[in-house]
C-alpha positions as CSV (number, residue, x, y, z in Angstrom):
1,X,115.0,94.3,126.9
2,X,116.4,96.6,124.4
3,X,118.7,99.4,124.8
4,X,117.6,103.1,124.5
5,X,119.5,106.4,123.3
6,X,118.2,110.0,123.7
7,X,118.9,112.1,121.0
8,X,120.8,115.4,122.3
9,X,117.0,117.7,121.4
10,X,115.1,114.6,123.3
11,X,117.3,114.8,126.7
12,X,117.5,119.0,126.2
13,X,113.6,118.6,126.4
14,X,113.1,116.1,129.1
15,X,116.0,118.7,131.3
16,X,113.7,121.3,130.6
17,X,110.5,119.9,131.7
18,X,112.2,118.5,134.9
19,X,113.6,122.3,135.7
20,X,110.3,123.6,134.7
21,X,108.3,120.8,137.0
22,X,110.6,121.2,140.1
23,X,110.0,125.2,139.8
24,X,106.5,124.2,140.4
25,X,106.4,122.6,143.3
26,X,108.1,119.8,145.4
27,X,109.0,116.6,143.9
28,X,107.4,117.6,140.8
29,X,110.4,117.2,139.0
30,X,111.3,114.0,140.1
31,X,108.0,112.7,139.5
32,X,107.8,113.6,135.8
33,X,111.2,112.1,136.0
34,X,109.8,108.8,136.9
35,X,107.1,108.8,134.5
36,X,109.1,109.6,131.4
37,X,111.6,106.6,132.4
38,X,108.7,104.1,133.3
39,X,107.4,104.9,129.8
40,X,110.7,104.4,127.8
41,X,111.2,100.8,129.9
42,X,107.6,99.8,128.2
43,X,108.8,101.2,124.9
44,X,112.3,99.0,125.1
45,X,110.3,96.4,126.4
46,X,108.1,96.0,123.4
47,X,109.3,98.5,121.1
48,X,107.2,97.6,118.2
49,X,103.9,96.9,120.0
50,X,102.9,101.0,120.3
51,X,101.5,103.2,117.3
52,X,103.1,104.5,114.0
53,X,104.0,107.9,114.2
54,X,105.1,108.8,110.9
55,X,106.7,107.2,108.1
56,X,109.5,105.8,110.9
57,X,108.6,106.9,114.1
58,X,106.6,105.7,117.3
59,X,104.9,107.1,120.4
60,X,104.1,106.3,123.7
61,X,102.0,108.5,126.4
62,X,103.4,108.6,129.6
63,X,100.9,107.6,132.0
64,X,100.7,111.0,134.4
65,X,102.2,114.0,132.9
66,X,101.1,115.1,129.1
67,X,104.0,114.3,127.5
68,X,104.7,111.8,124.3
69,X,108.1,109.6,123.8
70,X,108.7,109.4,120.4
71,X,111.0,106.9,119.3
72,X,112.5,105.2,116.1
73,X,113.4,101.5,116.2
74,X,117.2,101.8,115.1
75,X,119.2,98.5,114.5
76,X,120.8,98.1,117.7
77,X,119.3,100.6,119.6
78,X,115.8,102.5,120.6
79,X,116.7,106.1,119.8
80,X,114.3,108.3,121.9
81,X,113.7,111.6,119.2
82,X,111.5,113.6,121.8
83,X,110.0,113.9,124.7
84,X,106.9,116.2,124.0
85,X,104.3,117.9,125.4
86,X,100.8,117.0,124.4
87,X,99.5,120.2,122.7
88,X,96.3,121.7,124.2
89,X,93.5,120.7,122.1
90,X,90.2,122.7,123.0
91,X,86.5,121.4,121.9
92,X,83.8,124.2,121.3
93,X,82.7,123.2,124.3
94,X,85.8,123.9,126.4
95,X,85.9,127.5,125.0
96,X,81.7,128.7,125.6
């Protein structure tokens, strides 16, 4: 298993969500939480095995919340770049 860094933006981001999900409701938080670590364990598992992202960059879904981990393979290290909400993507049919 590899080790994993956040960048300072990545872990600013993934403190915000977890304020913004225990505002919500009970456990929320904690739940997201577990979600975004179970998703960077696959990722430093098999680092390489999930999509390009970029010119240097992959990403993961986690498997609940909408968020992506987006990741960089560094040379001793899996640096975690963001944690990022999925943006809202409406089909014509969504908006009639």
């Amino acid at each position: 298993m590899n080790v994993f860094k956040l960048h300072p933006e990545a872990n600013a981001e993934h403190a915000d969500a977890i304020k913004f999900y225990d505002s919500k409701g009970s456990a929320l938080g904690a739940a997201y939480d577990r979600d975004v670590k179970q998703t960077i364990l696959k990722i430093c598992a098999h680092p390489r095995r999930f999509p390009k992202f970029g010119r240097n960059v992959r990403k993961l879904s986690t498997d609940t919340f909408d968020y992506k981990i987006i990741y960089s393979i560094e040379p001793n290290v899996i640096l975690i770049v963001a944690v990022a909400h999925h943006p809202v993507d409406l089909a014509i049919g969504d908006i009639a």
